[in-house]
MIRO-102822 format. One record per atom (N, C-alpha, C): x, y, z; residue number from 1; atom name. Coordinates in pm, 1 decimal. Layout:
BEGIN
R       px       py       pz num atome
R        X        Y        Z NUM    CA
...
//
This chain:
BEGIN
R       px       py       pz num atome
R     83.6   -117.5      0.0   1     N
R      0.0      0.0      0.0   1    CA
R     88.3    124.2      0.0   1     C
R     42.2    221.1    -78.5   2     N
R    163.3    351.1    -89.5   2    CA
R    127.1    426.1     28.3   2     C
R    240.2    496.9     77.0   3     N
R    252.9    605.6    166.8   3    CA
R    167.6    749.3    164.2   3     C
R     50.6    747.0    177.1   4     N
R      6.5    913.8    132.5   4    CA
R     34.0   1023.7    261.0   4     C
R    122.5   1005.4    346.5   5     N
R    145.2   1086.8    473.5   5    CA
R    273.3   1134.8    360.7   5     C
R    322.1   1095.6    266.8   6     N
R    452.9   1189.6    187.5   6    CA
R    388.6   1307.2    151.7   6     C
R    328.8   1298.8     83.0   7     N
R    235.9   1375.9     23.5   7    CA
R    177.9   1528.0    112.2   7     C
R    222.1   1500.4    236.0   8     N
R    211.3   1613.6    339.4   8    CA
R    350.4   1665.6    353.7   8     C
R    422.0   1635.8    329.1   9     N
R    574.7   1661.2    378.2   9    CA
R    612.5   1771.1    303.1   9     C
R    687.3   1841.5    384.2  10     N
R    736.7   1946.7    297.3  10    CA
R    866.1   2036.8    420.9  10     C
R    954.5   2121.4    331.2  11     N
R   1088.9   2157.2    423.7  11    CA
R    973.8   2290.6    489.1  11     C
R   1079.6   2339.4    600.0  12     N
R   1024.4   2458.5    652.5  12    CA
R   1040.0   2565.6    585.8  12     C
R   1125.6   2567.5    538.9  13     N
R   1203.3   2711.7    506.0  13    CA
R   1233.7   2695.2    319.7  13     C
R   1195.0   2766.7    242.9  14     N
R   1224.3   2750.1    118.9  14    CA
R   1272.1   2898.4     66.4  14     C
R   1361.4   2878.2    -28.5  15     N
R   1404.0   3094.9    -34.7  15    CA
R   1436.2   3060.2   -174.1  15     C
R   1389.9   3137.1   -273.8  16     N
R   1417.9   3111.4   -385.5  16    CA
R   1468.4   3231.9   -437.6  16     C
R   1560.4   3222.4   -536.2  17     N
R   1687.6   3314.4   -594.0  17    CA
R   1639.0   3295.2   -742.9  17     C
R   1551.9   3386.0   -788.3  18     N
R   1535.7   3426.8   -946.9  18    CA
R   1661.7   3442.4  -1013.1  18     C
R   1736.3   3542.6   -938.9  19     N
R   1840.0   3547.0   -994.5  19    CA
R   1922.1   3434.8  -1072.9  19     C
R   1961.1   3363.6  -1014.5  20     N
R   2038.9   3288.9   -995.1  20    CA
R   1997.8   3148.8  -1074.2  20     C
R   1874.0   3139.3  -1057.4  21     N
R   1755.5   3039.5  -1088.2  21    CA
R   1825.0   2873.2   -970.1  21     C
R   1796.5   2977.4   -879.9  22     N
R   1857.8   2831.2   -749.9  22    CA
R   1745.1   2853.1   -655.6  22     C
R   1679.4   2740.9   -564.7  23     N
R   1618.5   2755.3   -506.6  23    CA
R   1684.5   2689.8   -365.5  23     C
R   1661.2   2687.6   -217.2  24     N
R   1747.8   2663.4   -129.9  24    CA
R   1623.1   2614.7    -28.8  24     C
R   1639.5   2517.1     21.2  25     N
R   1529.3   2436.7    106.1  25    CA
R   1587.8   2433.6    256.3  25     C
R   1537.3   2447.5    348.1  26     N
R   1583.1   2435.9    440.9  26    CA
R   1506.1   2369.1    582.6  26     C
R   1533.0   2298.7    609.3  27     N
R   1483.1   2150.1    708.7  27    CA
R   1527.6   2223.3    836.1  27     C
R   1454.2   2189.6    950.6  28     N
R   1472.0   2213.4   1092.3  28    CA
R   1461.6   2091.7   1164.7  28     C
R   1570.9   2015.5   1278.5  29     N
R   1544.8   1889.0   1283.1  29    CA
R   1588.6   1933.9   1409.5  29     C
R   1589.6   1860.0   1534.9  30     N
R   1590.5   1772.1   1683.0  30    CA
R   1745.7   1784.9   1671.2  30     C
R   1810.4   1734.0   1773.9  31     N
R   1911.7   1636.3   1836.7  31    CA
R   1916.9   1492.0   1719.4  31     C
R   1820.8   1459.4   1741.4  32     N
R   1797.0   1324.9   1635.3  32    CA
R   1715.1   1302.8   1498.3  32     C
R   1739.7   1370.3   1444.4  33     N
R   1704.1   1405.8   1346.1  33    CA
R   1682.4   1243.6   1246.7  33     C
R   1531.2   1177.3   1185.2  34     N
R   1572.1   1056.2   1113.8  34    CA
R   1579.7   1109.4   1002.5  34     C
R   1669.8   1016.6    925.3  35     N
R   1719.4   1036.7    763.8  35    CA
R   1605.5   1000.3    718.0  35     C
R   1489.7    912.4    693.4  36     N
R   1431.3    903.1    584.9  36    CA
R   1301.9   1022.0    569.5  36     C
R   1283.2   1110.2    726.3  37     N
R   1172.9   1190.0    700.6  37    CA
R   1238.3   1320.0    665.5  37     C
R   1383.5   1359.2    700.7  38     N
R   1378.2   1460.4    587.4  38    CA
R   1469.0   1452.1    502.6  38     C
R   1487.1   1354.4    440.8  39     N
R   1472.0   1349.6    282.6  39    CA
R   1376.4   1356.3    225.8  39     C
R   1252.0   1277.7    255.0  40     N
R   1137.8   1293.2    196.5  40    CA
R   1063.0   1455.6    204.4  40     C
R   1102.7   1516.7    309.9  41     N
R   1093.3   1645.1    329.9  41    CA
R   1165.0   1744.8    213.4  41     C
R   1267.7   1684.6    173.0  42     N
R   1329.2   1765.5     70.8  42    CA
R   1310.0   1738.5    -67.4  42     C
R   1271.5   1612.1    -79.5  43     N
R   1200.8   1528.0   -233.0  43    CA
R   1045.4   1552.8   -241.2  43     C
R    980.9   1569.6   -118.4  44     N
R    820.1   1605.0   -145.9  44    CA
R    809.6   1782.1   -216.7  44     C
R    891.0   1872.1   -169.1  45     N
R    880.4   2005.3   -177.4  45    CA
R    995.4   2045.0   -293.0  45     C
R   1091.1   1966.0   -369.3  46     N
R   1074.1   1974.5   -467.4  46    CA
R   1043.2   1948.2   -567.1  46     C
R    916.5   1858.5   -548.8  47     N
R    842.2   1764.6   -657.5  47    CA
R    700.5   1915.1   -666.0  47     C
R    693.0   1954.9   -514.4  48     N
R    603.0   2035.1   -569.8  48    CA
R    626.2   2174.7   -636.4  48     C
R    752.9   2224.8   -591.1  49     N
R    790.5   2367.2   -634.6  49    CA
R    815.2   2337.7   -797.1  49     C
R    876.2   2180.3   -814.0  50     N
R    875.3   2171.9   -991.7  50    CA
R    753.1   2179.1  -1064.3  50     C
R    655.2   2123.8  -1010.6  51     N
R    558.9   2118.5  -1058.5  51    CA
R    452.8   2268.8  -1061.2  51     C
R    460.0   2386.3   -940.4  52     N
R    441.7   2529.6   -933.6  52    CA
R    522.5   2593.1  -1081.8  52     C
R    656.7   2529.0  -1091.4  53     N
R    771.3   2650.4  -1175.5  53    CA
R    701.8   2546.9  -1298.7  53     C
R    679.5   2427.3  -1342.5  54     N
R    593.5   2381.9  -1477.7  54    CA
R    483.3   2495.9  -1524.9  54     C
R    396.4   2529.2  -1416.5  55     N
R    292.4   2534.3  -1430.7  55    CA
R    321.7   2715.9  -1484.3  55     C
R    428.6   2794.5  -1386.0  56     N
R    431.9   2915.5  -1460.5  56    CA
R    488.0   2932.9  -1572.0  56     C
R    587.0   2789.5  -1637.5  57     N
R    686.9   2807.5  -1720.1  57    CA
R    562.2   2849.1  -1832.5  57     C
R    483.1   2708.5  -1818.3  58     N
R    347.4   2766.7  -1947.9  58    CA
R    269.9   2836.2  -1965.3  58     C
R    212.2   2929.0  -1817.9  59     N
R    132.1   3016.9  -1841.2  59    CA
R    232.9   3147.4  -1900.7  59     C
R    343.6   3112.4  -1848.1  60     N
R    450.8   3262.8  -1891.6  60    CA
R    530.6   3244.5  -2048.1  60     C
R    488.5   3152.2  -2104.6  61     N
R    572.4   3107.4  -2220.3  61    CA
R    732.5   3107.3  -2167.9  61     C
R    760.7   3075.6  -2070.3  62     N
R    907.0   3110.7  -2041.6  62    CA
R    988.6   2929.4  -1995.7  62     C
R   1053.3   2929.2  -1979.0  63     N
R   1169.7   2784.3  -1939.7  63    CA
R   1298.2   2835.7  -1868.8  63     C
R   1207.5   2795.0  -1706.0  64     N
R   1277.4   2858.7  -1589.0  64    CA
R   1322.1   2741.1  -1513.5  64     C
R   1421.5   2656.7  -1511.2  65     N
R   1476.5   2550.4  -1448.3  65    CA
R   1573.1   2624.0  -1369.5  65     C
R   1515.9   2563.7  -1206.4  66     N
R   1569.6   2564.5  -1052.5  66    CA
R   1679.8   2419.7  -1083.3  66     C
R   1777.5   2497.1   -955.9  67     N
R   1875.0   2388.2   -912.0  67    CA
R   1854.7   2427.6   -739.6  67     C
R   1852.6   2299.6   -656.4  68     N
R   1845.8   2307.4   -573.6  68    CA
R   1954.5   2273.8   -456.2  68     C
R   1980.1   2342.3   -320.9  69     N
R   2045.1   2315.6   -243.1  69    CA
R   1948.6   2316.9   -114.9  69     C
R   1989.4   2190.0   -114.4  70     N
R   1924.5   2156.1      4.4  70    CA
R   2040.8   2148.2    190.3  70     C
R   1964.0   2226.4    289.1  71     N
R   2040.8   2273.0    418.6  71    CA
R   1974.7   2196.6    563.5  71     C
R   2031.6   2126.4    610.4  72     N
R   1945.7   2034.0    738.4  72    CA
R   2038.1   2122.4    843.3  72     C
R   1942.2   2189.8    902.9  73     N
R   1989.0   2226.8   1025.3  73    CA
R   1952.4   2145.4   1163.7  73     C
R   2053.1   2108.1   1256.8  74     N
R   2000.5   2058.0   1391.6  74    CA
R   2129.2   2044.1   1457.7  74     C
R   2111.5   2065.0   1568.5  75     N
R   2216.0   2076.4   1668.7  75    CA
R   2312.0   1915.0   1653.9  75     C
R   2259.0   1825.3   1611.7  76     N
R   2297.9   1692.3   1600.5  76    CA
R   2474.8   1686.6   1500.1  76     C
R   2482.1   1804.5   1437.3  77     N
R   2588.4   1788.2   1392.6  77    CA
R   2704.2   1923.1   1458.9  77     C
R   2665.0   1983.7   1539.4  78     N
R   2760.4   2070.6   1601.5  78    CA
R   2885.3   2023.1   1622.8  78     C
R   2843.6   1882.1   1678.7  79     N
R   2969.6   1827.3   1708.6  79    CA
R   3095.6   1793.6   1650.3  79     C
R   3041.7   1770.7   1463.1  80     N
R   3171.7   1799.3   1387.8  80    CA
R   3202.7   1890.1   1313.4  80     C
R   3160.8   2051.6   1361.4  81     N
R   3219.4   2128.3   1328.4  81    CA
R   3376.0   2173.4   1420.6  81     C
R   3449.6   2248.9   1329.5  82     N
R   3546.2   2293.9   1414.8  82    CA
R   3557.4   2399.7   1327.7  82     C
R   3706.2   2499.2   1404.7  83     N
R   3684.1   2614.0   1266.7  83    CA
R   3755.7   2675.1   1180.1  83     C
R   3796.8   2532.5   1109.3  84     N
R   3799.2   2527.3    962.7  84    CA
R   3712.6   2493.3    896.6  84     C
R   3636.5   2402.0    961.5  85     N
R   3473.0   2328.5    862.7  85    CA
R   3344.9   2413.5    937.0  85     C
R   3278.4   2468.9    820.4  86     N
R   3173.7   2555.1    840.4  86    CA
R   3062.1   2472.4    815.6  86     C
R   3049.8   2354.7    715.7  87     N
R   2998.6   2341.2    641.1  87    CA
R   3009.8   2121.3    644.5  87     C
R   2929.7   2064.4    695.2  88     N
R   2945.6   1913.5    682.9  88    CA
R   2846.7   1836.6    536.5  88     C
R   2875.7   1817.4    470.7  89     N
R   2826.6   1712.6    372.4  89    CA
R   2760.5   1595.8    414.8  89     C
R   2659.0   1566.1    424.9  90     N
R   2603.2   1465.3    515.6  90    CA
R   2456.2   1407.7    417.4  90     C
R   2523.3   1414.2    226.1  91     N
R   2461.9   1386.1    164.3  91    CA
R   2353.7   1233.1    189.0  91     C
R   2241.8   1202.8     95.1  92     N
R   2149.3   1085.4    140.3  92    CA
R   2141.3   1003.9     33.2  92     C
R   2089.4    891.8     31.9  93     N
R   2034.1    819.4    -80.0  93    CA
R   1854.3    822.7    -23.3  93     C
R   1750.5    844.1   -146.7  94     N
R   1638.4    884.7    -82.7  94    CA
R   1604.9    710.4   -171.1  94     C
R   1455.7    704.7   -156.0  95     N
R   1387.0    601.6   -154.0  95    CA
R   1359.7    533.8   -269.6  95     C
R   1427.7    578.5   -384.6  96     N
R   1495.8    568.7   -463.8  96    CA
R   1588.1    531.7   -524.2  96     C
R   1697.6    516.9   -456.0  97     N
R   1786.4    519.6   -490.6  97    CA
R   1918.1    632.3   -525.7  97     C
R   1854.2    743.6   -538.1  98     N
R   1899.9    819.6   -595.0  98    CA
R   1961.5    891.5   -487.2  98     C
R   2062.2    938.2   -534.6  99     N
R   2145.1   1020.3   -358.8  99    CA
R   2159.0   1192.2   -363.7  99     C
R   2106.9   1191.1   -298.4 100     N
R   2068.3   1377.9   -306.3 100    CA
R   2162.1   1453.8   -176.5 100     C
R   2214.2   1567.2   -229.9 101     N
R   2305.0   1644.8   -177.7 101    CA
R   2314.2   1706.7    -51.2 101     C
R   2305.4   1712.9    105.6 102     N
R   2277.8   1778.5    171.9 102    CA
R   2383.7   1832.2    240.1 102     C
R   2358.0   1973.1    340.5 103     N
R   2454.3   2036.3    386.0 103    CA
R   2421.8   2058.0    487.1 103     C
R   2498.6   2053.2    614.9 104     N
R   2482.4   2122.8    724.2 104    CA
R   2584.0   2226.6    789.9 104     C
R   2506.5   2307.7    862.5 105     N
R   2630.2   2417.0    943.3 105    CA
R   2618.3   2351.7   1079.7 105     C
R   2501.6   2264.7   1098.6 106     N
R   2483.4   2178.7   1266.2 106    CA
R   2365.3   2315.1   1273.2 106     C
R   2336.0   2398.6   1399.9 107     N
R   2246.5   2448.4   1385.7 107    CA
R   2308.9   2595.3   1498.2 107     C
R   2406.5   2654.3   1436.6 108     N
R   2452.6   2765.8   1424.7 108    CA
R   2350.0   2884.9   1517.0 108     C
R   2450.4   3020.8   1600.1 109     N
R   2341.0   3098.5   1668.2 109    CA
R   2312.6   3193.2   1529.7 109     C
R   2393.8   3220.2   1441.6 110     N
R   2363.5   3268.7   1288.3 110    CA
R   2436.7   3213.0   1172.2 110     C
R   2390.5   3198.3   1068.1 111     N
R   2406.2   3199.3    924.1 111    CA
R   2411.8   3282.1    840.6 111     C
R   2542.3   3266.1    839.1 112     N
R   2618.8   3350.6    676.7 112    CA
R   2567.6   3275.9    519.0 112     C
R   2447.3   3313.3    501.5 113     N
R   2365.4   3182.7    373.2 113    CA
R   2476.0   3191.6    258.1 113     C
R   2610.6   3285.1    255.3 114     N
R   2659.7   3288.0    145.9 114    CA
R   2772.4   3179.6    152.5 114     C
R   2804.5   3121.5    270.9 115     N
R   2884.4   3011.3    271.9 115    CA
R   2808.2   2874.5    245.2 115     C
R   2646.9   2867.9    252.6 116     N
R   2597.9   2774.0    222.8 116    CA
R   2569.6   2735.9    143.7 116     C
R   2558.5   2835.0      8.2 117     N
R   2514.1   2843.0   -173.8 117    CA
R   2636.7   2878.9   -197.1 117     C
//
């Protein structure tokens, strides 16, 4: 039987850069953060923002393709920062197969977003 609780999922934080044509997702997690709910957190919300940027590409006659960076913040990785590493790679394989890119700063008292894009 398929999962329709995915279908609710989505990141907290999404900031999108016209400019740039990058969009940047951003997850808020615990101490314990599980891998398979936010990945799916980051694969549900850009299945839908592709499907939003489809929908203006045709009403606008235009072909606007996002690249995404996806950011898991949670205190769970503080621990391997030090300070030379701003920045931990703590990429996933989602349900799929397919292995999607993630980044963390651990969960920082601020963010410099220009070290994260």
């Amino acid at each position: 039987m398929a999962n329709h609780s995915f279908i609710h999922k989505g990141c907290d934080y999404c900031l999108i850069i016209p400019s740039q044509e990058q969009i940047i997702l951003f997850e808020l997690k615990s101490m314990k953060p599980k891998v398979k709910d936010y990945v799916d957190q980051f694969k549900a919300s850009e299945i839908f923002i592709n499907y939003c940027n489809n929908l203006s590409n045709y009403k606008n006659c235009t072909l606007t393709n996002y690249t995404y960076k996806r950011i898991l913040l949670s205190p769970k990785y503080n621990v391997g920062l030090t300070g030379n590493i701003k920045v931990i790679d703590i990429s996933k394989t989602d349900s799929c197969g397919t292995t999607i890119s993630i980044k963390t700063p651990g969960f920082p008292s601020r963010i410099r977003l220009e070290k994260l894009i």
